[in-house]
Backbone as a printed PyTorch tensor [residue, N CA C, xyz], in Angstrom:
tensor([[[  59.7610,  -92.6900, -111.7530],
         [  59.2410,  -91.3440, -111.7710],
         [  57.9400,  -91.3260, -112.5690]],

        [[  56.7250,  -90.6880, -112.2850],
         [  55.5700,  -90.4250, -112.8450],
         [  55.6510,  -89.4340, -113.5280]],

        [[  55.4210,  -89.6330, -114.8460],
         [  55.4100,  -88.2370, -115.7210],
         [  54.3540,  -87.9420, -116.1160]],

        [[  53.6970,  -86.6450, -116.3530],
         [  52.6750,  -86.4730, -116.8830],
         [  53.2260,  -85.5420, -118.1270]],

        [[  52.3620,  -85.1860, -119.4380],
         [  52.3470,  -84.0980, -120.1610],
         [  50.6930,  -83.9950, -120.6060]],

        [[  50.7420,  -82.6140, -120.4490],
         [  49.3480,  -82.0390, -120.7840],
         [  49.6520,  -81.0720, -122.0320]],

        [[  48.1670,  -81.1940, -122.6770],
         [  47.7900,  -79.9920, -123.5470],
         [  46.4990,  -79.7480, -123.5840]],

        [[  45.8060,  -79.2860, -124.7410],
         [  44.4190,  -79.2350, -124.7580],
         [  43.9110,  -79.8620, -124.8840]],

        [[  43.5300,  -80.7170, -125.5750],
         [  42.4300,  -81.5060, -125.9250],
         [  43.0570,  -83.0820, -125.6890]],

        [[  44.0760,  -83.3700, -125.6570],
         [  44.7760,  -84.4390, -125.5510],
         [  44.6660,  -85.4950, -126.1620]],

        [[  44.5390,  -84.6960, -127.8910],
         [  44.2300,  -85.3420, -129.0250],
         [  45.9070,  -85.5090, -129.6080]],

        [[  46.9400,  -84.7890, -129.8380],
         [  48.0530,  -85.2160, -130.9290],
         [  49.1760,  -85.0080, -129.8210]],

        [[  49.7900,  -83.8910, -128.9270],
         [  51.0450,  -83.2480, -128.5330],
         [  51.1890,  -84.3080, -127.1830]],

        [[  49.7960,  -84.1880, -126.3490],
         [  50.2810,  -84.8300, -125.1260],
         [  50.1770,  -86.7370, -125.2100]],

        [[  49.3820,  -86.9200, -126.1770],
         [  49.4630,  -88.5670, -126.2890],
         [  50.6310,  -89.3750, -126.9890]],

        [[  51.4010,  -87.8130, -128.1180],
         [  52.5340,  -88.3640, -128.8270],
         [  53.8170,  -88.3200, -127.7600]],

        [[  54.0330,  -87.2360, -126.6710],
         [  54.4940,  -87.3110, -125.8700],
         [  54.6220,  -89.0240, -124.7250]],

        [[  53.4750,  -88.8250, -124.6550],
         [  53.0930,  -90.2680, -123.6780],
         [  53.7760,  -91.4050, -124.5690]],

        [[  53.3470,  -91.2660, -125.9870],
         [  53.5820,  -92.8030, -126.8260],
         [  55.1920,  -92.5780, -126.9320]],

        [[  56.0410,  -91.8680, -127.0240],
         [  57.5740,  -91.4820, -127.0360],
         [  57.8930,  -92.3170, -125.6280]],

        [[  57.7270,  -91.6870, -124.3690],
         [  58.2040,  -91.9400, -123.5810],
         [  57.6550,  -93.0220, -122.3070]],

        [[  56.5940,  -93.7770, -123.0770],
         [  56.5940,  -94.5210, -121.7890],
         [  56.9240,  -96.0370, -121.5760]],

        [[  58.2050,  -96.3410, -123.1620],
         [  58.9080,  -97.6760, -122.3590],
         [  60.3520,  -96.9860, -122.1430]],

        [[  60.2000,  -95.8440, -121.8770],
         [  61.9680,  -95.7460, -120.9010],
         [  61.8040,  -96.3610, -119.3690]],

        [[  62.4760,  -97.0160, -119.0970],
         [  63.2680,  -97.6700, -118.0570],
         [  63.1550,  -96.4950, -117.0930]],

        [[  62.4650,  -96.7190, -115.6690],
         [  62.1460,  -95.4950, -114.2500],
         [  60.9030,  -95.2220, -114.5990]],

        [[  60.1900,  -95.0260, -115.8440],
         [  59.3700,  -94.2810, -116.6160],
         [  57.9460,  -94.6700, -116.3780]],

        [[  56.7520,  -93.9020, -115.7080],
         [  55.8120,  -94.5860, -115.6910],
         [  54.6340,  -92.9660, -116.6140]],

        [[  54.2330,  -93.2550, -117.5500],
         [  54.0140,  -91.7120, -118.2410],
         [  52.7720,  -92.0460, -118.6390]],

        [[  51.5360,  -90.9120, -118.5570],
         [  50.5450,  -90.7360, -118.7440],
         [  50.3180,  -88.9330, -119.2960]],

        [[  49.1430,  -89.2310, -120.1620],
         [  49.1250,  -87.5300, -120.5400],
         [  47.0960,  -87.4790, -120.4560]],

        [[  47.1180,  -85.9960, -120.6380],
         [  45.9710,  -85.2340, -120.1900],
         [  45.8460,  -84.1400, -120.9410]],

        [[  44.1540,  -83.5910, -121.2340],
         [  44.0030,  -82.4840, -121.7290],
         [  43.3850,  -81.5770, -120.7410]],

        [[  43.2920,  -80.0540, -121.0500],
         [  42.9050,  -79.2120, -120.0750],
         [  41.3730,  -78.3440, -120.3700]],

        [[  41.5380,  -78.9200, -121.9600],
         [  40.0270,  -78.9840, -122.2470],
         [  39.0340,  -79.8180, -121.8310]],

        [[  37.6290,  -78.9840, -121.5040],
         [  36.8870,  -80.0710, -121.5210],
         [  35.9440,  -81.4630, -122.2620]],

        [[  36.4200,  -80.7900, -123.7980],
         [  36.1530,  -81.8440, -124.6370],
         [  37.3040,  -82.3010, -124.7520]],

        [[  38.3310,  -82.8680, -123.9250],
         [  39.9470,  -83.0250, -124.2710],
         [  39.4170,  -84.9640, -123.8780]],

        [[  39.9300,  -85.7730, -124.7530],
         [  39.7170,  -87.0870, -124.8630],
         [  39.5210,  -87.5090, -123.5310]],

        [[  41.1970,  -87.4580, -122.5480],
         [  41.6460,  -87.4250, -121.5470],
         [  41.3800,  -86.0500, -120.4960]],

        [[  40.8400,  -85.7600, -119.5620],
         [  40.5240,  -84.4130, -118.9570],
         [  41.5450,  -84.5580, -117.8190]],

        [[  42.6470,  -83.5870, -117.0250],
         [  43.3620,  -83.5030, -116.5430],
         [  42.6170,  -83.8570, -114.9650]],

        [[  42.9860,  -84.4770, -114.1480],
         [  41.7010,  -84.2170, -112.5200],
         [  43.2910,  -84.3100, -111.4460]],

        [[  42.6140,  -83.7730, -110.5000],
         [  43.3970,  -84.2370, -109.4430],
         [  44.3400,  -85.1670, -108.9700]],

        [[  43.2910,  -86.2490, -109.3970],
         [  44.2450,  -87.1160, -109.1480],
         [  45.4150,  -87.3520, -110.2780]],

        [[  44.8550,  -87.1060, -111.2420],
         [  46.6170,  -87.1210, -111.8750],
         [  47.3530,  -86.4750, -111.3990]],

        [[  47.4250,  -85.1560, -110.9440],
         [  48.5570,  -84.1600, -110.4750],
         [  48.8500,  -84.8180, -108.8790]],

        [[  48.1960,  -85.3200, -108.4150],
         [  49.1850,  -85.7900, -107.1000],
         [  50.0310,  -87.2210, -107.7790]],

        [[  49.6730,  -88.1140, -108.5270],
         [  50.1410,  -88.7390, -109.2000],
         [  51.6550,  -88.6180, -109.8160]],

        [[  51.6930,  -87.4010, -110.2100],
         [  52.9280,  -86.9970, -111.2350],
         [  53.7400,  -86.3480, -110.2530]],

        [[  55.2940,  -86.9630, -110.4760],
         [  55.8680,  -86.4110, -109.5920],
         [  56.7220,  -84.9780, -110.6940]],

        [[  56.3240,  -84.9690, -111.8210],
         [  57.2520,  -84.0860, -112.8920],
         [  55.9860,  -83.9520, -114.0040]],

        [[  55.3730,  -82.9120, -114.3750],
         [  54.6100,  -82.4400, -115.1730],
         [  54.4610,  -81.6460, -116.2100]],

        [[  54.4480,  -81.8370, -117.3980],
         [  55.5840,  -80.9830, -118.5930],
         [  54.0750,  -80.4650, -119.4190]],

        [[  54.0990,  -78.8620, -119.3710],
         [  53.0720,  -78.8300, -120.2330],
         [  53.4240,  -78.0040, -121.7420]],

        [[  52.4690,  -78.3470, -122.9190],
         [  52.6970,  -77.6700, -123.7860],
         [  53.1150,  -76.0090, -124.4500]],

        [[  51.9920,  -75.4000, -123.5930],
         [  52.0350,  -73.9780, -123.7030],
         [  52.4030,  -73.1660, -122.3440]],

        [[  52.2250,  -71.7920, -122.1310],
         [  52.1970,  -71.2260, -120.6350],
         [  50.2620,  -71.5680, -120.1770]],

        [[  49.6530,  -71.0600, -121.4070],
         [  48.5360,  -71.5940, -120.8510],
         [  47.8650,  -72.4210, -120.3960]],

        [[  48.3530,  -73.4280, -120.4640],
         [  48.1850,  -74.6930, -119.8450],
         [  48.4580,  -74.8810, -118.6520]],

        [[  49.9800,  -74.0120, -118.0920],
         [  50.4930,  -73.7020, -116.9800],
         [  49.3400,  -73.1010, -116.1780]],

        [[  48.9870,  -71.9750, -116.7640],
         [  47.7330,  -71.2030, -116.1070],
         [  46.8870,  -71.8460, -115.9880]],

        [[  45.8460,  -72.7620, -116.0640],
         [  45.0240,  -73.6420, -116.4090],
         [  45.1850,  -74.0920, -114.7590]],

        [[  45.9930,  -74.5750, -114.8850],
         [  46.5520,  -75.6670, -113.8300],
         [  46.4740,  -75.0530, -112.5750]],

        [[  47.4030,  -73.8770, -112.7510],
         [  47.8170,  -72.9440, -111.4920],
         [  46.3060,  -72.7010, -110.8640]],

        [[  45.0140,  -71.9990, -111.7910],
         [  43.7580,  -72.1130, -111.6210],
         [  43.3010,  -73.0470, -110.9350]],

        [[  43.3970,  -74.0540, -111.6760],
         [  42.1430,  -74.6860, -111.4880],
         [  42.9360,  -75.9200, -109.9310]],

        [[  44.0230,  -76.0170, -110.1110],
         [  44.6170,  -77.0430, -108.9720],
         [  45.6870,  -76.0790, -108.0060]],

        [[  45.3280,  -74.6130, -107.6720],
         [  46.9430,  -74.2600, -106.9220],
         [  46.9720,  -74.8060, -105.6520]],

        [[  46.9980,  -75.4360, -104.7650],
         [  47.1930,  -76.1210, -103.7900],
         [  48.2860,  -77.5740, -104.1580]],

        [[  47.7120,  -78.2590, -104.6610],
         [  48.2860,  -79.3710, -104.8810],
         [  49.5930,  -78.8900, -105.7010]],

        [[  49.6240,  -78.1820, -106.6160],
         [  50.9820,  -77.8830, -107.4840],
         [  52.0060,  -76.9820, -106.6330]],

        [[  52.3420,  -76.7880, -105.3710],
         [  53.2450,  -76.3560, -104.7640],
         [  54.4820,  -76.8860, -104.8860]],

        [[  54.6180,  -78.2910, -104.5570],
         [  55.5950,  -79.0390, -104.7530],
         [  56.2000,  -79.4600, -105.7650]],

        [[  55.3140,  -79.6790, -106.6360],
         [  55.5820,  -80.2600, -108.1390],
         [  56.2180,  -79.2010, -108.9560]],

        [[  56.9100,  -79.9590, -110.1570],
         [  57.7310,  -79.0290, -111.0590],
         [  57.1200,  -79.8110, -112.2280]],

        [[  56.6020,  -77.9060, -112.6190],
         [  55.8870,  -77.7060, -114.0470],
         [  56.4970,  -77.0740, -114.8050]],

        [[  56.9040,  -77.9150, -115.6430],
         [  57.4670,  -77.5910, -116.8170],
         [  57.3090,  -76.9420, -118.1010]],

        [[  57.0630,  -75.6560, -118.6600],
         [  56.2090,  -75.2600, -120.0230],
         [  57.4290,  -75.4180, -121.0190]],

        [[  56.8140,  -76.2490, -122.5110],
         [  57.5110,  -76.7350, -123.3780],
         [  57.4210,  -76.1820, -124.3980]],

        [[  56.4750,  -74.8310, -124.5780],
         [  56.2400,  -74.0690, -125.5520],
         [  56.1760,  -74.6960, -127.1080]],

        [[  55.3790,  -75.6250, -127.0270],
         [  55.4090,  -76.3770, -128.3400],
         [  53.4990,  -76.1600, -128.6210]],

        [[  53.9980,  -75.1690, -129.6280],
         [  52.4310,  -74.8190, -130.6520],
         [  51.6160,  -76.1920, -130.8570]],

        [[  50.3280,  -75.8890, -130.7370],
         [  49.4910,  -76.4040, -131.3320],
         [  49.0280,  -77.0870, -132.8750]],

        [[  50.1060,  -77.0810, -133.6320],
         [  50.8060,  -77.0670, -135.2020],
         [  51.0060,  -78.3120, -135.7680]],

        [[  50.4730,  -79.7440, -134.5280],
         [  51.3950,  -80.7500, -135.2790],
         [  50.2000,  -82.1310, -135.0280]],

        [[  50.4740,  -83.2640, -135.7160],
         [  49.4350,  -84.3520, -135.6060],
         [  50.2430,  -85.5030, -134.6060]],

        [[  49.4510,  -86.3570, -134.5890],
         [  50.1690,  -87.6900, -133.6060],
         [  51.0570,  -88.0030, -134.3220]],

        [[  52.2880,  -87.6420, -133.2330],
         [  53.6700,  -88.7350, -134.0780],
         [  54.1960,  -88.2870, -135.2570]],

        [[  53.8070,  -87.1710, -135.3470],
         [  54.2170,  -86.1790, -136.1140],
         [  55.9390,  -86.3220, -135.8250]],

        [[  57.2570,  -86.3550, -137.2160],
         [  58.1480,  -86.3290, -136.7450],
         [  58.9250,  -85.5480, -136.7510]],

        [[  58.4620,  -84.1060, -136.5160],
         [  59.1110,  -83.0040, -136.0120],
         [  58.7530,  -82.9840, -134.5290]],

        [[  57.3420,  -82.9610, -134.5310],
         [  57.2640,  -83.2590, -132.8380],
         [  57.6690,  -84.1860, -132.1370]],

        [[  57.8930,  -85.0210, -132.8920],
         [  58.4000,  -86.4620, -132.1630],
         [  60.2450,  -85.5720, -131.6430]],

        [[  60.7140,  -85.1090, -133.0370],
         [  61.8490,  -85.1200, -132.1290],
         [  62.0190,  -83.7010, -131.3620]],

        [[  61.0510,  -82.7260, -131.6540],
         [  60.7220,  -81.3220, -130.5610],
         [  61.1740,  -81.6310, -129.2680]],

        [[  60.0860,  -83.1030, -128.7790],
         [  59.5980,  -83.4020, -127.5670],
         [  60.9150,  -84.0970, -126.8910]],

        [[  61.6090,  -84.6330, -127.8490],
         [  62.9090,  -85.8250, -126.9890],
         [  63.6750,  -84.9340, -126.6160]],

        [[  64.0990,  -83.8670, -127.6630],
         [  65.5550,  -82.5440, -127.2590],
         [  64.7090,  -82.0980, -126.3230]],

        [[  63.7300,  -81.4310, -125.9460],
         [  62.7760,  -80.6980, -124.7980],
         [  62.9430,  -81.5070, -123.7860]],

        [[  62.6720,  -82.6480, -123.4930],
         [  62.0950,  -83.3500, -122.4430],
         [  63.4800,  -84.3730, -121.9760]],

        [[  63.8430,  -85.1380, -123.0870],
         [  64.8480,  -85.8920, -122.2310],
         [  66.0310,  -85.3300, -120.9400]],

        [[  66.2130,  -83.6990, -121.0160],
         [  67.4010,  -84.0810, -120.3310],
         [  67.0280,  -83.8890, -119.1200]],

        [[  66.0110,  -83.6160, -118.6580],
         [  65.0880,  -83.7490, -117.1920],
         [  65.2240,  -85.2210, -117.0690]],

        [[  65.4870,  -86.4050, -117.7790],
         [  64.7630,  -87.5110, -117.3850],
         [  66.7710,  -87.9660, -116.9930]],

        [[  67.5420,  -87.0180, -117.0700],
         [  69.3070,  -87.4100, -116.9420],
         [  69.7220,  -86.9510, -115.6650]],

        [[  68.3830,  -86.1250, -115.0750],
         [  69.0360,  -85.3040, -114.2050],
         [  69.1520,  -86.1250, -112.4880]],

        [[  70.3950,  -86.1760, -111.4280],
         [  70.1590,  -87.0750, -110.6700],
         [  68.8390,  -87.1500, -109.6400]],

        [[  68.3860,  -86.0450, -109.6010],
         [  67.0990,  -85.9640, -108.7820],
         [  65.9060,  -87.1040, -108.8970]],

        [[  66.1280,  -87.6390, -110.2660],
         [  64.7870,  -88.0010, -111.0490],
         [  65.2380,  -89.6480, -111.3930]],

        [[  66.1430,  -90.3230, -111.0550],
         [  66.2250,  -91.3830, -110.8150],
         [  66.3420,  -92.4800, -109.4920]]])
């Protein structure tokens, strides 16, 4: 399964996300920002890429819905409502993101 997680700038939430989850086993995970000074900038081709897309805020959701609604019909976007509040690997976010995110990765659809 291709995972993506986005935030803004894709400086601390979506790269600590990525660094958590991408030696699970099925797991192929990349992250993106929706800013345009965002390290990583979200494009197209990532979203046909990702078959499961988890974003930080609703706005990010919106972002997306904007700027890509065609391509996101199919896909399931996920908002994780996790503030802007925390650094890389931060370990509250570290474990925010595992209770949030893992039990999508249990579910039988997704293996």
């Amino acid at each position: 399964m291709n995972v993506l997680f986005v935030c803004s700038r894709n400086q601390w939430r979506s790269p600590t996300a990525e660094e958590i989850f991408k030696k699970e086993a099925g797991l192929s995970v990349r992250s993106a920002g929706t800013s345009s000074k965002a390290r990583i900038r979200i494009t197209e081709k990532m979203i046909l890429w990702a078959s499961l897309i988890f974003v930080m805020e609703k706005k990010h959701k919106q972002i997306l819905l904007t700027r890509f609604p065609y391509l996101l019909n199919e896909k399931q976007l996920i908002v994780l409502n996790i503030p802007d509040e925390y650094q890389f690997m931060d370990g509250n976010l570290v474990e925010i993101l595992k209770t949030s995110v893992s039990p999508y990765f249990n579910q039988p659809d997704y293996h």
